[in-house]
One Martini backbone bead per residue (centre of mass of N, CA, C, O) as a GRO file, in nm:
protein
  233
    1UNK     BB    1  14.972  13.708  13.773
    2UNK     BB    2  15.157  13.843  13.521
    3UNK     BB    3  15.407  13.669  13.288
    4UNK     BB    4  15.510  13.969  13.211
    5UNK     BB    5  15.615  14.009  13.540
    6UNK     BB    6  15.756  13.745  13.551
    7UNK     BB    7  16.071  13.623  13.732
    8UNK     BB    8  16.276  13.337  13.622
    9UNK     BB    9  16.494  13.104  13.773
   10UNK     BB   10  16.754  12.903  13.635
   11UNK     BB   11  16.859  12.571  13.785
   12UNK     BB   12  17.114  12.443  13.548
   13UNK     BB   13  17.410  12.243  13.430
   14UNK     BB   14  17.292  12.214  13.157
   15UNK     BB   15  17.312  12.385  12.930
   16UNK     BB   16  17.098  12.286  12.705
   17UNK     BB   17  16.869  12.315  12.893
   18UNK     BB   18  16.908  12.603  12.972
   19UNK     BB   19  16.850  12.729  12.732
   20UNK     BB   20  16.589  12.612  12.625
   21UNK     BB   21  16.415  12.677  12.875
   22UNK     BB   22  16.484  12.983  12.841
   23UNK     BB   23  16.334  13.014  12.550
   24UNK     BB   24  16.090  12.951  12.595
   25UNK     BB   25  16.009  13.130  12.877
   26UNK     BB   26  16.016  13.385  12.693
   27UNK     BB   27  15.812  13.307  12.474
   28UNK     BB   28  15.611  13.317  12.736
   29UNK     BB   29  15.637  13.586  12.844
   30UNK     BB   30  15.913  13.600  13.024
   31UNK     BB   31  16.152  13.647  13.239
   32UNK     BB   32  16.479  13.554  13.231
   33UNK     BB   33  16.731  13.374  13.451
   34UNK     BB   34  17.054  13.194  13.477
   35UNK     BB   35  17.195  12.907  13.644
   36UNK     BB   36  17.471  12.641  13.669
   37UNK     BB   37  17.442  12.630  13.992
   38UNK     BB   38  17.455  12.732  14.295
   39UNK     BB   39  17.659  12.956  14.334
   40UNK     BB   40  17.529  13.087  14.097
   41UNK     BB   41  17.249  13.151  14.254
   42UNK     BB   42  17.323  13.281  14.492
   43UNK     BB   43  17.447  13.544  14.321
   44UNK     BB   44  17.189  13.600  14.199
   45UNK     BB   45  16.984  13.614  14.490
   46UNK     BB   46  17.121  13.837  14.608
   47UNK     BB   47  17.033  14.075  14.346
   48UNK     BB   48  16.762  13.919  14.310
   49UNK     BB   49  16.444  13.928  14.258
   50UNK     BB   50  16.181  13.629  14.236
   51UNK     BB   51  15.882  13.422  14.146
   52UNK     BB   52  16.052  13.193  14.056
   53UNK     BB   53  16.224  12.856  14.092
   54UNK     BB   54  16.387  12.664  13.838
   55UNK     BB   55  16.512  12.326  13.995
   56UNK     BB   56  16.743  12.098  13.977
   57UNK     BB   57  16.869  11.840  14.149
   58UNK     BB   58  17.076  11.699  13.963
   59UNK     BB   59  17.396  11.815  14.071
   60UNK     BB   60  17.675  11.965  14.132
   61UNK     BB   61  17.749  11.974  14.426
   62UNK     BB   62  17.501  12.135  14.518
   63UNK     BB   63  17.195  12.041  14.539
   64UNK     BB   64  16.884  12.109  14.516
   65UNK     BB   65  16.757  12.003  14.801
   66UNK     BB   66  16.951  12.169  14.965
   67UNK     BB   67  16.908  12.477  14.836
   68UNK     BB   68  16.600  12.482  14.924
   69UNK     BB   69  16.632  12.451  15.227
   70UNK     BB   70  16.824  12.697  15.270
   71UNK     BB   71  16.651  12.919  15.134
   72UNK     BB   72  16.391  12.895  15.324
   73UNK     BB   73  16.548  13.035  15.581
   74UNK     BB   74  16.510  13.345  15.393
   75UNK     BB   75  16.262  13.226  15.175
   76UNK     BB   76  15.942  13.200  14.993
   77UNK     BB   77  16.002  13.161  14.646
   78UNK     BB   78  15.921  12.947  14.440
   79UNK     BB   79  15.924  12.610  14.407
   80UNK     BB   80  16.080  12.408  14.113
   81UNK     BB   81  16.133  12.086  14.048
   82UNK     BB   82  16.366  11.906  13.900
   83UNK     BB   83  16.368  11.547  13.806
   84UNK     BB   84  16.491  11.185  13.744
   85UNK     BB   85  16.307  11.106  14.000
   86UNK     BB   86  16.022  10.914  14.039
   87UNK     BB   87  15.992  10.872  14.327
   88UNK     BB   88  15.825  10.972  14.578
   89UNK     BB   89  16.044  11.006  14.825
   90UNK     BB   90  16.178  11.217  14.640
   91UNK     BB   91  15.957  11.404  14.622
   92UNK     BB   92  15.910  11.431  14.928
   93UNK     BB   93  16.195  11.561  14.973
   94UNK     BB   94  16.135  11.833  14.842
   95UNK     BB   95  15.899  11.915  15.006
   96UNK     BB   96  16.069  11.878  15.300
   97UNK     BB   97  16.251  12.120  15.220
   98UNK     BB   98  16.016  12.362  15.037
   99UNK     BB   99  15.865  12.256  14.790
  100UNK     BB  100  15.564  12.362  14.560
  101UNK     BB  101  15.685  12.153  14.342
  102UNK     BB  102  15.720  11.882  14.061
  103UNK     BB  103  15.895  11.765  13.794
  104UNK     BB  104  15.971  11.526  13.595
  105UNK     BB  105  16.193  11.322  13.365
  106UNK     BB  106  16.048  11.393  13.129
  107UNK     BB  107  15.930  11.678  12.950
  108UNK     BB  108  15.668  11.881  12.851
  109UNK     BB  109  15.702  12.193  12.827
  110UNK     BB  110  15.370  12.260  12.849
  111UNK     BB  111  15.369  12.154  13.153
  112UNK     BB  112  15.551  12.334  13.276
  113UNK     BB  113  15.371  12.571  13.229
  114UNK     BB  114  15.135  12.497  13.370
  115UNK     BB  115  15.285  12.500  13.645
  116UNK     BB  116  15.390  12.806  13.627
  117UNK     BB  117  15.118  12.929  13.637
  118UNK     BB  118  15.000  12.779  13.895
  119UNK     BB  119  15.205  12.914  14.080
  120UNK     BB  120  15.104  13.189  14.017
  121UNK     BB  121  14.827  13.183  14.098
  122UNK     BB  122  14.875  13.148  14.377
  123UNK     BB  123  14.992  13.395  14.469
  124UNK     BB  124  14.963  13.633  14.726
  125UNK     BB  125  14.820  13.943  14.696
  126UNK     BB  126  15.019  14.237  14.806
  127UNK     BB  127  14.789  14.439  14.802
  128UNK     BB  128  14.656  14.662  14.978
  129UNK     BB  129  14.375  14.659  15.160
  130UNK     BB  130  14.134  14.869  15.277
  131UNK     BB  131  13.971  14.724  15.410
  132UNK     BB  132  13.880  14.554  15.707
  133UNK     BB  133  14.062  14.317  15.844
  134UNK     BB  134  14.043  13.995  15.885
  135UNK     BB  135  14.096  13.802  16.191
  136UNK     BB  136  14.295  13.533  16.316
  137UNK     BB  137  14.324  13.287  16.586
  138UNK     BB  138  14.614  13.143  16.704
  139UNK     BB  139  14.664  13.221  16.969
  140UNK     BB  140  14.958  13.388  16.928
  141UNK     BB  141  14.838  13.399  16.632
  142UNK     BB  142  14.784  13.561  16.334
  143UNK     BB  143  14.535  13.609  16.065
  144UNK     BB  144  14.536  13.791  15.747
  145UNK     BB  145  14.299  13.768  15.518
  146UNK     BB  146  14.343  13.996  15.322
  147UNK     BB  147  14.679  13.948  15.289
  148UNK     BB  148  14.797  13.697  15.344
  149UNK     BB  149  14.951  13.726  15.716
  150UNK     BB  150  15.138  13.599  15.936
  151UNK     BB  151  15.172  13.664  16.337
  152UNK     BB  152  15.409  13.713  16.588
  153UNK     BB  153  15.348  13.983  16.650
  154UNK     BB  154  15.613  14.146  16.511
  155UNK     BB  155  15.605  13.919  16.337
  156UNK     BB  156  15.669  13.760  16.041
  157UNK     BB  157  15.537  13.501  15.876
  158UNK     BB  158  15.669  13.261  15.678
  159UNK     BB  159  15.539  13.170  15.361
  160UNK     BB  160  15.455  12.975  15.102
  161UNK     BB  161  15.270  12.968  14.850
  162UNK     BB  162  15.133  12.678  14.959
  163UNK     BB  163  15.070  12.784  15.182
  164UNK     BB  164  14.893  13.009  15.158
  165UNK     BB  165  14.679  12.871  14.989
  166UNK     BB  166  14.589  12.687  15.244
  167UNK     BB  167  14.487  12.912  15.403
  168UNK     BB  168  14.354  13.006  15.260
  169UNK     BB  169  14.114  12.760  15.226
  170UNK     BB  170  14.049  12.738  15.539
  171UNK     BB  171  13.964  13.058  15.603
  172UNK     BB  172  13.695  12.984  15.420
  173UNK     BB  173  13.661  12.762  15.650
  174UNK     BB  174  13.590  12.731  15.946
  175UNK     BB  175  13.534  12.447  16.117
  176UNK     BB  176  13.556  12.297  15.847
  177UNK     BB  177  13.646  12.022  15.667
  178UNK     BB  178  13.893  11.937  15.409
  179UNK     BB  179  13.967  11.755  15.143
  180UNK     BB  180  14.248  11.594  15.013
  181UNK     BB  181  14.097  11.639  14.720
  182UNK     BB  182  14.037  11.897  14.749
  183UNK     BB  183  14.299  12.060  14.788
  184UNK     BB  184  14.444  11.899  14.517
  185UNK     BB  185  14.252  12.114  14.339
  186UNK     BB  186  14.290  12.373  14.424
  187UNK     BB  187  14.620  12.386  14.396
  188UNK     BB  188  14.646  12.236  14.058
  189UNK     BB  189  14.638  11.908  14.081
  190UNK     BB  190  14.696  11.630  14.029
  191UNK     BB  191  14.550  11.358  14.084
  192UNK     BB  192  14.627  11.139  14.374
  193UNK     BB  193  14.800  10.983  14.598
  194UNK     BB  194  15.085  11.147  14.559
  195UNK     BB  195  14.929  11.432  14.630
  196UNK     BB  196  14.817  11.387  14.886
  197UNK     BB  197  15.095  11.349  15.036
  198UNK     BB  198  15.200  11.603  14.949
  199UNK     BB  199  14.967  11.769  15.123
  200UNK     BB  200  15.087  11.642  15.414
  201UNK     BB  201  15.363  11.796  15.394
  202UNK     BB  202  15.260  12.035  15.405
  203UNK     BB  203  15.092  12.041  15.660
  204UNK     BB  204  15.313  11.963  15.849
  205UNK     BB  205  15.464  12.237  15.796
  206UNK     BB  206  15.249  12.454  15.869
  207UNK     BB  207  15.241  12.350  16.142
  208UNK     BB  208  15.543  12.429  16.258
  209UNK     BB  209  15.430  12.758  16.270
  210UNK     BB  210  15.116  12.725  16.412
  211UNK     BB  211  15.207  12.492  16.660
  212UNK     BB  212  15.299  12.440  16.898
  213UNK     BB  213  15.318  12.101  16.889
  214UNK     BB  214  15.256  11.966  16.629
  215UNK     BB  215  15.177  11.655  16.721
  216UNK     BB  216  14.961  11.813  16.870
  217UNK     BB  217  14.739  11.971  16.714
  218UNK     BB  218  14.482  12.274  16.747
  219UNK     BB  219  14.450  12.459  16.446
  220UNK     BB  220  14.514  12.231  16.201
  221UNK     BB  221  14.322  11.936  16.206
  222UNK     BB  222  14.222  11.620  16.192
  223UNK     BB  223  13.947  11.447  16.010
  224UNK     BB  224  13.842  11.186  16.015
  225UNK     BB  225  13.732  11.104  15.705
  226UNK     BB  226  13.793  11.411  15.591
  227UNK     BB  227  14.053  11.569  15.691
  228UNK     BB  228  14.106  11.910  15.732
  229UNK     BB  229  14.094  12.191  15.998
  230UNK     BB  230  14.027  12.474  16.116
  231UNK     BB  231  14.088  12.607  16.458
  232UNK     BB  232  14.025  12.865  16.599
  233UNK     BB  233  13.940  13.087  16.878
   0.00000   0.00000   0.00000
């Protein structure tokens, strides 16, 4: 996706930050609009889609990641969370929320770029392709791989773009367990033990959509000593 496609939201009460945020990423090619609380975000992304949104986790009113939450379950546009906690259990909150990534503050404008281009270049294309689709099946469920769309009869299982992402991953490689370091090196994060947990919440994530019982994955799997793996039908 090229930046200057891309319209991203911005939700922080601090004006002056949510200012500077403004200018900054527009100067950087986006289209760019701001929301001062939740209450005025959801009334903005009522009449608007957003490629990004980037969000204050400590908000009045209603928090980032209750917001996070909320959305989650009506759409799937990634979220960045900006937030002053640097514990990784907050920011592990954040994830199990719903969010794609988090930045914590203070931050150089510069990595803040950084990470709104990788998680734009993570969201999959989603122009159809002519070729004949290839799918998996995992019991009830199929995974368009040429779409990047996964279904269960006729309902489209909504996926956020790191869980897209993770597909994409697992699906070009079925049946071969992929390593937790190499996960976090694919989606563009920076190496560490704090992000390979962060990519076991989004594994998480992923199985309570397409396994029948979460707690004991069948097409998901967990590979002692290698990582994770995909196992169609």
């Amino acid at each position: 996706m090229s930046t200057h496609d891309a319209h991203l939201l911005i939700v922080d009460d601090d004006e002056r930050i949510r200012g500077l945020l403004k200018k900054f990423l527009m100067r950087s090619g986006f289209l760019v609009t701001a929301a001062r609380d939740a209450a005025h975000a959801r009334r903005v992304l009522a009449g608007l889609d957003f490629d990004l949104i980037i969000m204050d986790v400590m908000m009045p009113g209603e928090d980032g990641v209750s917001l996070t939450r909320s959305l989650r379950e009506t759409m799937t546009t990634p979220i960045l969370l900006l937030t002053a906690k640097g514990e990784t259990e907050d920011r592990i909150a954040g994830l199990e929320a719903g969010a794609d990534d988090y930045l914590p503050k203070p931050f150089e404008p510069k990595e803040l770029l950084l990470r709104v281009n990788a998680i734009l270049r993570r969201m999959p294309d989603t122009v159809a392709q002519e070729a004949a689709p290839k799918v998996l099946h995992l019991g009830a469920i199929r995974y368009d791989i040429e779409r990047g769309e996964m279904w269960q009869g006729d309902e489209l299982i909504r996926l956020t773009g790191t869980e897209s992402q993770l597909m994409k991953i697992f699906s070009a490689q079925p049946g071969e367990p992929v390593s937790r370091t190499k996960l976090v090196e694919d989606l563009g994060r920076d190496r560490g033990q704090a992000q390979e947990r962060a990519v076991d919440v989004q594994i998480t994530r992923l199985r309570r959509k397409i396994e029948p019982n979460p707690k004991q994955p069948q097409y998901l799997q967990t590979v002692r000593g290698a990582g994770y793996m995909l196992a169609p039908d």
